[in-house]
N, C-alpha and C positions, 0 to 999 in steps of 0.2 A: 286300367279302366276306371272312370269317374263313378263314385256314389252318388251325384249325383243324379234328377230325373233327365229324359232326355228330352230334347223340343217339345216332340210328340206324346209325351209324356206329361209335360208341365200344361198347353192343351186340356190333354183331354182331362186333367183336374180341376181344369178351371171352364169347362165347357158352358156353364151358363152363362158366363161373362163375357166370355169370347165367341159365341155362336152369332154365326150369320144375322142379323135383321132381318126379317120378314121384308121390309120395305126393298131393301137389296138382292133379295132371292127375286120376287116378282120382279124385278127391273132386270135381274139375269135372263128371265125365263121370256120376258116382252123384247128384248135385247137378241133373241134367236129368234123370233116367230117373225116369217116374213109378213104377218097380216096388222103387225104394231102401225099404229100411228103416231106422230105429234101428240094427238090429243089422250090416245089411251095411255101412251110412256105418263106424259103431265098427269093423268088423275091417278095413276099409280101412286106418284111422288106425293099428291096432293093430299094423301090421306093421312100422312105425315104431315102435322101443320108447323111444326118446330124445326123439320127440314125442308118442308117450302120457303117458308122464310130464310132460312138460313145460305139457300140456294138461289135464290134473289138476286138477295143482296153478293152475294159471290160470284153471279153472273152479271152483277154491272161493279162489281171491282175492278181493280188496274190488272186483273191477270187476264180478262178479257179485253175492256176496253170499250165497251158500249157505252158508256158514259150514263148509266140513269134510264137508258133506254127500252130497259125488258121489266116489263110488269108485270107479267102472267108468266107462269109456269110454260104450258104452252109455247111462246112468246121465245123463251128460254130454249125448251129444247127445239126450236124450229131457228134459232140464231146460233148459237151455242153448236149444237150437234148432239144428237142422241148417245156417243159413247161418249164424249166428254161432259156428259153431264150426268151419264151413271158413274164415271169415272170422279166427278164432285160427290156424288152423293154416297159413294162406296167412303170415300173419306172421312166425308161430316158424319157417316153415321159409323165407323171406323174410331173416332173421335170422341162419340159419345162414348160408344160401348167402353171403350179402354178407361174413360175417366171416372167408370164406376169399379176399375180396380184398385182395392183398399193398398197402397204404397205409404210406409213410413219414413224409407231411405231418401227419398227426393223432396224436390219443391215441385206437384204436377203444374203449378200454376206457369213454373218457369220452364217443365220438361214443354208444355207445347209452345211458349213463346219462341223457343229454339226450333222445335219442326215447324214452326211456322216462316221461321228467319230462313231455316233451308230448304222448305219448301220455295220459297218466293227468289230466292238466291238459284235454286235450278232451274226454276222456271227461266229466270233473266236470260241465265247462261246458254238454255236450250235456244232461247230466240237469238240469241248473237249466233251462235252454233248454227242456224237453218236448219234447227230439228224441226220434222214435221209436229204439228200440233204439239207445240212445244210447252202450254198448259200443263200438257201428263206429268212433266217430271215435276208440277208445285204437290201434285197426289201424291211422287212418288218421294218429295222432301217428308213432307208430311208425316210420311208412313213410315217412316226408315227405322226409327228406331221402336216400334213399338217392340219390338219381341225383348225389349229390358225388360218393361215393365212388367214380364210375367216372370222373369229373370229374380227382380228385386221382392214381387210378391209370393214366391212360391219357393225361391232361395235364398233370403235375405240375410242370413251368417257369411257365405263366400259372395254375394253383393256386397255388402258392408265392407270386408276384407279388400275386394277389388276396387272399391271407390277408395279407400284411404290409401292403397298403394298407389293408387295414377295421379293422386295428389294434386284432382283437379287436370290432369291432360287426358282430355277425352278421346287422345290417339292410341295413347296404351291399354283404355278399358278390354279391345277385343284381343288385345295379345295376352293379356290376364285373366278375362274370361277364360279363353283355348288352353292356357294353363292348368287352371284349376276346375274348370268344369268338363274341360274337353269339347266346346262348343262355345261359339259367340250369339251375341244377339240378334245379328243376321242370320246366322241358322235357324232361330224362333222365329225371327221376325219372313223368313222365308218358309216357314211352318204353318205359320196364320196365314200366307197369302196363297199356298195350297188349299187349304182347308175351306178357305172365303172363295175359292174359286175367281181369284182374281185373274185379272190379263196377265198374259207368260211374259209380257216385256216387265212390269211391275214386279212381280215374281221376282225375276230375274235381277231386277236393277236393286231392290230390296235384299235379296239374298248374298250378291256377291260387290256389294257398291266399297266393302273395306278392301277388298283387292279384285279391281274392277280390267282386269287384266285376263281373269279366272269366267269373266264374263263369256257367254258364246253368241248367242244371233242378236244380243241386245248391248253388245260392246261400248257402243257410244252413250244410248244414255245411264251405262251405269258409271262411266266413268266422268259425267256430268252429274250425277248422286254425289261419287265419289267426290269431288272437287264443293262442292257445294258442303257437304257434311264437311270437310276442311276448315271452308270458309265461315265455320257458323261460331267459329273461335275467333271472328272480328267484335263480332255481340257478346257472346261470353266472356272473356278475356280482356278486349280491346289490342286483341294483336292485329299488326299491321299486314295487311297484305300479302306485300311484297316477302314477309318474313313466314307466312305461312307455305307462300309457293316454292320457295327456298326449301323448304323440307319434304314436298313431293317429286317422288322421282320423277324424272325427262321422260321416262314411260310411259308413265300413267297421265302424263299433261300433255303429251301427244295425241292420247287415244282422243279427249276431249276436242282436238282442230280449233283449239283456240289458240292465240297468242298473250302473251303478256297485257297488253296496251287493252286487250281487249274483255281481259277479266277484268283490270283496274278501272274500267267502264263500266260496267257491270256493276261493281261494287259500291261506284261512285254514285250513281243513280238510284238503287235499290230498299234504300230508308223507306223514302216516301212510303212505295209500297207496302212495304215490311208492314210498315205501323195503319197503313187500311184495311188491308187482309186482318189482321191481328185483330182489330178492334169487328171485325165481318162475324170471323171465327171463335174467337175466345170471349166477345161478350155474352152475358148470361140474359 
């Protein structure tokens, strides 16, 4: 049995870092009340001026498509849709929250240019795929790896150990995690998205996206995580493609219903994006 703490455990030592936002509880609590409107969701958000803005500008990005066309808050959740736009907002303030955890073992600046690459990379995928509202899976790139970062701040001796042994292959960090801590970062990062009361497809896709096989009612878009989290070693690395898919088993790239032709599509088109979101999200 591991000396180390457990999910649940690293949590709740870090509970004011990681607690819910106010802004995200009220947009839960408005999110069930059938007497919500348009306009009461919007002044929720609104009292957030830092994530009004920020949600803007991410509703007229290339993951929507509006082109420049939503101005108002309102505007937003009345085009957009009421859960995908708590489902934005759970993110960016997701986002903020975690980038006030003190980390020495990383670069955070370059941990979210990567969840931004695979958020925007599932996203793609979920649209070639005909997932419905296929937006969710850029929240659920996003989010995938946060349960590290409480990994790296709260056990940073066997993080340190574990990053110099994968020696930069970010496919063997969770078989080294399970090792030596008896837990991966999806187990935390599956931790947090109980605890935040997130949607069970998110949960789910977040929790089991490193062996998305293990998945149950949310099969597909975990195994569109899973693929995307693969593919975010084009960015990091500059490996090719072709040589990434080559290493995931015929399994698990079936669960996804995509074909070959049709990720290298995917891949081919998705810069552009990458780098709007990124400069939406990560500018200060």
């Amino acid at each position: 049995m591991s000396d180390y703490p457990t999910p649940l455990a690293l949590l709740e030592s870090e509970s004011d870092l990681v607690s819910l936002p106010d802004v995200v509880v009220m947009l839960q609590e408005a999110i069930g009340d059938p007497r919500s409107t348009a306009e009461s969701i919007a002044d929720i958000i609104s009292r957030d001026p830092a994530l009004t803005a920020r949600l803007l500008r991410l509703a007229n990005s290339p993951i929507y498509g509006f082109g420049g066309r939503i101005d108002t808050v309102t505007r937003a959740v009345t085009l957009v849709g009421v859960e995908p736009i708590y489902h934005l907002a759970l993110a960016t303030c997701a986002l903020t929250s975690f980038r006030n955890i003190p980390v020495q073992l990383i670069d955070m600046d370059e941990f979210w240019v990567q969840s931004v690459y695979c958020g925007v990379v599932a996203r793609s995928l979920a649209r070639k795929a005909k997932v419905l509202h296929p937006e969710r899976l850029f929240v659920a790139g996003l989010l995938h790896q946060i349960g590290s970062l409480l990994i790296y701040c709260k056990c940073p001796d066997p993080a340190r150990e574990i990053l110099l042994a994968s020696q930069g292959r970010r496919e063997l960090v969770p078989l080294l995690e399970k090792d030596l801590l008896g837990y991966t970062y999806a187990d935390v990062g599956a931790e947090i998205a109980r605890q935040w009361n997130m949607p069970p497809w998110l949960g789910e896709s977040i929790g089991h996206h490193i062996h998305p096989e293990e998945a149950g009612e949310f099969t597909l878009e975990t195994a569109l995580l899973h693929l995307a989290d693969r593919l975010t070693s084009v960015l990091v690395h500059g490996e090719a493609v072709e040589d990434i898919l080559a290493e995931i088993p015929p399994s698990s790239l079936e669960l996804t219903r995509l074909s070959e032709g049709q990720i290298l599509q995917v891949m081919t088109d998705v810069y552009y994006d990458f780098t709007e979101v990124a400069d939406v999200l990560l500018s200060v």
